[in-house]
Steps between C-alpha positions, in 0.01 A plus 500: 500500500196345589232631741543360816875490475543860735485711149253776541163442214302775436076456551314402255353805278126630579251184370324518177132439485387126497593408122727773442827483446791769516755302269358220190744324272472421130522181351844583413657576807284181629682311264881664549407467885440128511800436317723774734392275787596190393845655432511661835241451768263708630481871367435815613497802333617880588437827325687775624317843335883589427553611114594254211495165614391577831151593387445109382394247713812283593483122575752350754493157654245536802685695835855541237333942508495588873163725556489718807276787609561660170312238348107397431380138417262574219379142455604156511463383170312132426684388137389203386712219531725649730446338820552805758372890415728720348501847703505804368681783706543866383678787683249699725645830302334396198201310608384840646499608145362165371251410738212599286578240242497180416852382341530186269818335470556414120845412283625596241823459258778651634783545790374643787724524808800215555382468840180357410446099458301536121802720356663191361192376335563814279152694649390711762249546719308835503196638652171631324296663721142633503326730726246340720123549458246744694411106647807365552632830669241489780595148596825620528451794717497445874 
């Protein structure tokens, strides 16, 4: 469901520092996210912090993954050629242990989770994540 449509959103996660981001994308999952949303609309995507598949990013038509209280809105994603942002929501469990770094969505070769829109494109989404500079780590504290 949509926001506004009486489902309960989460807040927005703590702002990064003017020009820093929390989530980036590779060319790659540019690319495979472009052509996801011309097969189904706007996108969002979930990561749960859950084992196996549930500790890759999952993309879902836009509103399709119900967020809650439970829930943080990491960023909201400008992809080239894609006409509205993508965001990017990830439990509140495991953004307390991931809040100190900056993730990248990639994709690779391989079948990720049935549930998400890229598995029958015969790739899958995953995170690589670095930890945040001394610089970057101020901005973010407050």
């Amino acid at each position: 469901m949509a926001a506004g449509d009486g489902c309960e959103t989460a807040a927005p996660g703590p702002a990064a520092p003017e020009g820093t981001a929390r989530v980036g994308l590779t060319a790659a999952a540019t690319e495979l996210l472009r052509l996801l949303r011309k097969e189904h609309g706007p996108l969002m995507f979930h990561q749960s912090g859950g084992c196996c598949d549930g500790s890759a990013p999952m993309c879902y038509p836009a509103g399709e993954f119900r967020t809650g209280s439970s829930d943080v809105l990491l960023a909201r994603l400008g992809v080239e050629g894609v006409r509205e942002p993508v965001d990017f929501w990830m439990s509140a469990d495991q953004f307390a242990r991931w809040q100190h770094t900056h993730l990248t969505v990639d994709v690779v070769p391989g079948r990720g989770s049935g549930f998400s829109l890229e598995a029958p494109e015969g790739v899958r989404f995953l995170i690589r994540s670095r930890l945040f500079t001394e610089e970057e780590r101020a901005g973010l504290s407050g």
